[in-house]
N, C-alpha and C positions, 0 to 999 in steps of 0.2 A: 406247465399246464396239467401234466399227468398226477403232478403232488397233488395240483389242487383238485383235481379230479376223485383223487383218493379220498380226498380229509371230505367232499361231501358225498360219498359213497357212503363210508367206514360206518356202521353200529356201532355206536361208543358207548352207551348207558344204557342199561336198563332201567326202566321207572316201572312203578306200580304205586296205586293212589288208592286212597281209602277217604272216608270223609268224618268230620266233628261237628256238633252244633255249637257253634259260639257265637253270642247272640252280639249283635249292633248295637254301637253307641246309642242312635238316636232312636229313641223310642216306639217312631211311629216307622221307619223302616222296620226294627226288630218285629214289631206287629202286623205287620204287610209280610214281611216273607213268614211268619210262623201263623199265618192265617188269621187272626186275632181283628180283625177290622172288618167295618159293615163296609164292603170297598166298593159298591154304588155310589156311596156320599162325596168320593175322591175319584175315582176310574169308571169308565163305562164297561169294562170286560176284569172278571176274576181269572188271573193268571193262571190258577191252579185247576180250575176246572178244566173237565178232561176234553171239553168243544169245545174249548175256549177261539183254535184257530179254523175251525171252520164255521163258527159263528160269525168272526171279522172276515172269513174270506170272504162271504155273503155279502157282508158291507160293503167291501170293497167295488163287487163286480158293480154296484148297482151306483159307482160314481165314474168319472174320467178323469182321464190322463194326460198331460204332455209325454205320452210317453214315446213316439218319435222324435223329436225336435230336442228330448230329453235323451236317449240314444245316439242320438248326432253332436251332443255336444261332448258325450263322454269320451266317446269314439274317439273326436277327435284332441281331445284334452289326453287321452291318456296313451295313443301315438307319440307323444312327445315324448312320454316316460320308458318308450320301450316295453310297452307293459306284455305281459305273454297271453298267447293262443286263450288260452282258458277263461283269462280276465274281458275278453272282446268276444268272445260266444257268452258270458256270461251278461255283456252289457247289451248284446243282440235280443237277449232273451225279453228284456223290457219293454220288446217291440210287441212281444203275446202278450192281448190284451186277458189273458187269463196268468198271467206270471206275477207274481206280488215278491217284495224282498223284506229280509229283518237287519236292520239298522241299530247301529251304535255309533258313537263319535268321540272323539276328544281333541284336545290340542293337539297342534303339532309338537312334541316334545326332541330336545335333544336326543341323538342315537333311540327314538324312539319314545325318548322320556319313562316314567315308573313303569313297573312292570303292568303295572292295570293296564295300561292300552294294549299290551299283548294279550291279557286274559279278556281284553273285551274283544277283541278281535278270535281268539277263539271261541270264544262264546257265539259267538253271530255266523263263527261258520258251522258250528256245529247243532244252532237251531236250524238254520238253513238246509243242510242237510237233513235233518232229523223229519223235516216239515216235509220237504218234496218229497219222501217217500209215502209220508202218511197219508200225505193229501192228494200224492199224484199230480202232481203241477211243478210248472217252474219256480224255486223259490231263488231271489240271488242276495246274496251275502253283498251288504252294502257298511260302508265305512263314512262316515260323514265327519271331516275336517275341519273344527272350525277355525277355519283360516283367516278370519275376518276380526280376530280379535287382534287387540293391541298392546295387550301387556306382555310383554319382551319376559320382564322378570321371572315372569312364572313358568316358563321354558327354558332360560339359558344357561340350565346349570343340572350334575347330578351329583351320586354322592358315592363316596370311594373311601376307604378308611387308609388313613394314614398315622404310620408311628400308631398303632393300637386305639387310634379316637376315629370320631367319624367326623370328616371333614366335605364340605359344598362346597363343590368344584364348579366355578362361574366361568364362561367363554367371555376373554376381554373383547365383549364388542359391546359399548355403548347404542340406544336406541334416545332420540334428543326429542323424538318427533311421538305424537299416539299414531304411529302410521300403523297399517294391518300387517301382522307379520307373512300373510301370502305373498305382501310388497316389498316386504323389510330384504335389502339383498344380504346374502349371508357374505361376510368377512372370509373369504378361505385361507388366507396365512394362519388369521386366529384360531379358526376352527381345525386345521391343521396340527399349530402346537398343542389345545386343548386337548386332541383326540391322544397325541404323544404322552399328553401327561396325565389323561386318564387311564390309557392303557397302560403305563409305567405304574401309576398304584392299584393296577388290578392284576399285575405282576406275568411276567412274560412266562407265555406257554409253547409248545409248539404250533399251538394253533394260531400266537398275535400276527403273525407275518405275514399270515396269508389273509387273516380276518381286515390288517389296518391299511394291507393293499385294496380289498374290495372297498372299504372306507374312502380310500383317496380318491377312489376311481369315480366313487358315486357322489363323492363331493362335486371334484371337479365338472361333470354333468348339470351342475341343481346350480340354479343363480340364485335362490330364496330359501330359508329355512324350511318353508312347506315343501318346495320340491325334495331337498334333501331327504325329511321326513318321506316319502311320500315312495323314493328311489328304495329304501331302505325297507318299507311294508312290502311294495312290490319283491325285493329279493328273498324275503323270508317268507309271501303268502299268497306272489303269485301261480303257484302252481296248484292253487287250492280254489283261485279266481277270486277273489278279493276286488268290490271293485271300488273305489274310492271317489269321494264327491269332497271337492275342495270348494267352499260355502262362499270362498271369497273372491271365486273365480269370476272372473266379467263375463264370459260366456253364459256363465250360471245367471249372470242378474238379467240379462235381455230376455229369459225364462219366466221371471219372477214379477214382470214390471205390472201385472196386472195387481198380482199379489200384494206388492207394497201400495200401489192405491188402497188397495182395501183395507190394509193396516192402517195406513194414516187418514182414512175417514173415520176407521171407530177407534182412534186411540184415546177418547172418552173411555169408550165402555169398556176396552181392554183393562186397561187401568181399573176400574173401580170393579171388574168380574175376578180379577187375582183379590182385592181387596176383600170382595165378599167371600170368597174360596177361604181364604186365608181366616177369617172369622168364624168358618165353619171346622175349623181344624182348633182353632184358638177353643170353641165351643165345645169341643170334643173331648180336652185334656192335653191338647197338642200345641203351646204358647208360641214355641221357637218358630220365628218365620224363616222358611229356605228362601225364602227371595225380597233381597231386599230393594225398593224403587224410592226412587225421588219423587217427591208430591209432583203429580201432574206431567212425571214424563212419558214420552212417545213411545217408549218398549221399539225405538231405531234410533239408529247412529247415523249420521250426515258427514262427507267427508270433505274438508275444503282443507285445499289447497295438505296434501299428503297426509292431514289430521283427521283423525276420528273423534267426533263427537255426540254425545247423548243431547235426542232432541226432547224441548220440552215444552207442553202444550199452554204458553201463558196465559192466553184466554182463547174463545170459542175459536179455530178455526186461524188463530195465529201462534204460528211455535216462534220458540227463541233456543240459543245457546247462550246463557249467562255467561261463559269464561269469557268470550269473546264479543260480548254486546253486540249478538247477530241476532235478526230477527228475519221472519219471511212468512208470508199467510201461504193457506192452507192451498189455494189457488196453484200460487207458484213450486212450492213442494210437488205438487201432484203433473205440474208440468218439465220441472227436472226429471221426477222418475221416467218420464218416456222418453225424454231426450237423454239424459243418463246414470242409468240405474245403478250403474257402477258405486256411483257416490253413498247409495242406501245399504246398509247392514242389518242385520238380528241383532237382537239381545237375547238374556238367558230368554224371557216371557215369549218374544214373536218365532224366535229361532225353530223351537219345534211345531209350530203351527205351517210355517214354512214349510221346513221338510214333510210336513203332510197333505201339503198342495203336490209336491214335486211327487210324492213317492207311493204305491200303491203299497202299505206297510201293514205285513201282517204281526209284525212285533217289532218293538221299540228294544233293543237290548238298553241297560241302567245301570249303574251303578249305583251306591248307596244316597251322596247328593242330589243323583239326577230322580231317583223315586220320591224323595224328598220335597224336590221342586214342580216336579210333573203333579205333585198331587194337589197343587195349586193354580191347575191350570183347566180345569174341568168345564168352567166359564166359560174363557178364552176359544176354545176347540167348539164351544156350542154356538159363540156366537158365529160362527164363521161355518156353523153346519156341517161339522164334522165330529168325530167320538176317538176319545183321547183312545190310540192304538192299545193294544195288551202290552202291558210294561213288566217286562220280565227279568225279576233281577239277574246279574250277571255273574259267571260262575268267581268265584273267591278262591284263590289259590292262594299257599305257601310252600316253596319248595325246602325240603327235609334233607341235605346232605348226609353223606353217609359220617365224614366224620362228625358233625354236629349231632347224628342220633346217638354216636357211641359216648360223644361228652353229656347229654343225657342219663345215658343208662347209665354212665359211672360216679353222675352224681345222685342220682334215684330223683329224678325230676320230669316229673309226668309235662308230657308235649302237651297237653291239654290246659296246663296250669298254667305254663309258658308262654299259650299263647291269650288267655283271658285275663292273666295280671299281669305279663312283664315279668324281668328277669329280677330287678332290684327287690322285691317283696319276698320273694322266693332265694334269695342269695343273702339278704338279710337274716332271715329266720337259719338258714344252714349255718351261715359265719357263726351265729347264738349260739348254737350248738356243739359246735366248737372251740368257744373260749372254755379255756383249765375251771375259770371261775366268771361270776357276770362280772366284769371291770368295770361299766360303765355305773350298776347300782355300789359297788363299795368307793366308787369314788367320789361318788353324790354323797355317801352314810361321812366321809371322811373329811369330805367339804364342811358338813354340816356341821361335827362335833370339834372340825378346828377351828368352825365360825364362831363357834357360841363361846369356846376359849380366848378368843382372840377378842371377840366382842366383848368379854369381863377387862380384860386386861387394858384395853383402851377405854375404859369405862373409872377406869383406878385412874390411868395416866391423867385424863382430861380432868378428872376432878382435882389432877394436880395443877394442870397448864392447860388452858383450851387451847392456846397456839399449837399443841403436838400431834392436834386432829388432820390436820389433813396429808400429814407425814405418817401416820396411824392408817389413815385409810387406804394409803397409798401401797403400806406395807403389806395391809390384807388382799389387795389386789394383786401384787406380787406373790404370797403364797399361794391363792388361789392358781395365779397363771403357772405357779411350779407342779402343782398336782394335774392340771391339766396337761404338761410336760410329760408326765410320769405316765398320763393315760395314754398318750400317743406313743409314746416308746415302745408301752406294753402293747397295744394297738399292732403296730407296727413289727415286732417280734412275731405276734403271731399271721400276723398276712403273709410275712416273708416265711414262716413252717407252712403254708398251705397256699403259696404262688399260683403250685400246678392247676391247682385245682379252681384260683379263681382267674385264670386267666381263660379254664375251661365256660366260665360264668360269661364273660367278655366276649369268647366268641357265638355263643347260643344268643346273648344279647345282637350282637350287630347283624348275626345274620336272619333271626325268626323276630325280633322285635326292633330293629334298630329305630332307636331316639323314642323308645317307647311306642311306637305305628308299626302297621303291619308292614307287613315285608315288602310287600307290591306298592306300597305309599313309596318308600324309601328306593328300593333298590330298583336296578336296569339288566337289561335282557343282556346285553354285554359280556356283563362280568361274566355268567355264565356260559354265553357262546365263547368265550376266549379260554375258559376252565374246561369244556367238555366237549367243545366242541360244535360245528355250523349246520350239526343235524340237532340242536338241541330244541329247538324250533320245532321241525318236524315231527320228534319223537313225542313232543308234549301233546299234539295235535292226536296224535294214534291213542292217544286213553279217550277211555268212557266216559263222558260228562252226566249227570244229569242235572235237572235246571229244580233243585227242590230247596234250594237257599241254604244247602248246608255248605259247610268250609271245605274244601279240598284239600289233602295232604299228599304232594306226591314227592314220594321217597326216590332216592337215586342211589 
């Protein structure tokens, strides 16, 4: 107890952060965070403006709340998790009807899943913060779980490198069923050996022992993937009061049952208000749609019998499930939800309109997807008489190790370049530079002038015997494949004079760009709690954020 005591006491790293502009894939995010958009036509509130949140506070007062009944379900949903002192004064506070929270969400991921749910979760604590002071009010740091989703796949796995490559490390549990992963029970033998053989390729430190006993501990605890998840936020973020809303909770949905009437009386105009959003975006220069829908579906999921299914509006007032030749009119839906709401889900389209019924939201935190798709949702939010919250992108981290900066400096390879093209464009051009001679053009010049030799000479032969053409051809394709020989040797000769250096390539690749994506796409909080140690968490929380869409670099 005193070791472990130690190892979450200890200072182990210094960090310090500085930031880059490196602009986003997708177009209309790059123009959203660098200001570039007339952002009335998509959002109700400009993020950058400097009232932007006492403009929404405004808003806010002048609607209501479930926010007792909302407070009593947390309370006691998050009793079961053991959650700390800070996390139940912070879900107390929901009870001030002058207290508003900023929200962000994701799956529940493996040990956490990519590192973006930990930068979205400090992001949200540290508007939180930043907000209650300026505004003088309660603001509380909310987390929204969407626990209600059903693809197993896109959670059961992270990524670890082995032998030099980068290898997807999948937990052997099948999922047979679309059940909600808040229902999916977690496998603990499997998730056991998994956790053994990821922590085995992320290579044992002094810290595995104690990090893969609190592992066991909090597995053992969690009878569902979400709980696990869920055990695992709380130990890294309960002391900061993090308070967590699991979307596919039953408790949640006897909250909601008013809400899902309402969604399934206008899931007409729902559907055709993204449609029209979305042609105003098409109109704009903006073609790629972030949301994509089934003609004429319900923007909700129906669950029978442990399946999730997308409902769809076949005609006026009667939905279906095509997989399953189920039908049911508009009547009877609306008399399940009251009897039990349990069965009804979000999709991407209702999901945030949802949490704007439940939550008095002074900002939405986002990621890049999620600006993407919110800005398709401006309809939606009005017809329902509400104003899509201030969408504030979320801060963007890449952690900088110390020896990764120095395999940098030693190859003269700006971080900057590194991280806007990828390391192959940049490791290509250095290799150039380095061959004695260019091999790859004298071996094209040599191809060519033994073709055109070769080509007279089968030119003589055949006018002697056409039979000795395709024994001619054969042969020329043999000398070819022999010079091509010659180039790999040469090739190869020199990789092996300059190993050190590209194997310096190799690691700058997997750890700032692996698989070509940013770092937080790919990598897990893990590897680094297990390298540096169980305050790595904590220390990252103690730097300065600000919310201006630039990149963050924190060096260690």
């Amino acid at each position: 107890m005193n070791e472990e005591r130690k190892l979450e006491e200890r200072k182990l790293i210094d960090m310090e952060a500085f930031e880059l502009f490196l602009p986003q894939s997708n177009p209309f995010v790059n123009n959203y965070i660098n200001r570039r958009l007339e952002v009335e036509k998509y959002f109700d509130y400009d993020p950058f403006q400097e009232d932007v949140f006492q403009k929404r506070y405004d808003d806010i007062l002048s609607r209501t709340y479930k926010r007792d009944e909302l407070a009593d379900v947390l309370i006691q949903y998050h009793k079961r998790l053991n959650a700390t002192e800070k996390i139940m004064e912070n879900i107390l506070k929901l009870k001030n009807p002058n207290s508003v929270v900023v929200v962000g969400g994701q799956q529940a991921g493996l040990l956490t899943g990519p590192l973006y749910t930990i930068h979205k979760i400090i992001s949200i604590l540290a508007l939180a913060k930043e907000q209650e002071k300026k505004l003088n009010i309660p603001v509380v740091p909310v987390f929204w779980i969407a626990g209600e989703d059903h693809d197993f796949d896109e959670i059961n796995h992270l990524y670890v490198t082995d032998r030099g490559r980068l290898k997807k490390k999948t937990i052997m549990q099948t999922q047979r069923k679309k059940t909600m992963i808040s229902e999916l029970s977690i496998d603990k033998n499997a998730c056991r050996i998994w956790l053994e053989e990821v922590f085995a390729a992320f290579g044992e430190t002094k810290y595995t022992k104690h990090l893969l006993a609190s592992l066991y501990h909090e597995l053992d605890q969690s009878a569902t993937y979400v709980e696990f998840f869920e055990r695992l936020l709380i130990s890294m973020f309960g002391d900061e009061g993090i308070v967590l809303i699991n979307s596919g909770s039953k408790e949640l949905r006897e909250l909601e049952k008013s809400y899902f009437e309402q969604m399934l009386m206008a899931t007409d105009s729902i559907y055709h208000q993204v449609v029209k959003q979305q042609q105003i975006l098409k109109e704009e220069g903006y073609p790629y749609q972030a949301i994509t829908m089934r003609e004429n579906c319900a923007n909700l999921f129906y669950q029978i019998e442990d399946e999730r299914y997308l409902l769809i509006e076949k005609e006026k007032n009667l939905f279906s499930i095509p997989e399953i030749n189920w039908t049911s009119s508009l009547s009877d839906l609306l008399e399940e939800v009251r009897m039990n709401p349990w069965k009804f889900s979000n999709n991407v389209v209702t999901r945030p309109v949802m949490q704007e019924y439940l939550l008095p939201t002074l900002a939405f935190i986002a990621g890049p997807g999620e600006i993407a798709y919110w800005a398709e949702l401006k309809g939606v939010f009005h017809l329902f008489s509400m104003n899509v919250p201030p969408v504030i992108p979320r801060i963007h981290l890449t952690i900088l190790e110390r020896n990764i900066e120095s395999d940098l400096l030693e190859l003269d390879l700006p971080l900057e370049e590194v991280l806007k093209q990828g390391v192959e464009p940049l490791k290509h051009r250095w290799f150039k530079q380095k061959e004695p001679f260019d091999v790859s053009a004298y071996v094209s010049k040599a191809k060519e002038e033994i073709e055109d030799i070769h080509r007279s000479l089968r030119e003589k032969i055949e006018d002697f015997d056409q039979s000795l053409a395709p024994v001619l051809r054969k042969n020329a394709q043999f000398i070819e494949q022999q010079i091509d020989f010659v180039e790999r040797i040469v090739q190869k000769k020199i990789h092996a004079k300059y190993e050190a250096e590209l194997q310096k390539f190799r690691r700058i690749e997997y750890s700032l760009k692996p698989n070509n994506q940013w770092q937080e796409r790919v990598w897990n909080i893990y590897y680094y709690l297990n390298k540096y140690g169980p305050n790595f968490v904590k220390d990252l929380q103690q730097l300065t954020y600000t919310f201006n869409g630039k990149h963050k670099i924190v060096k260690l």
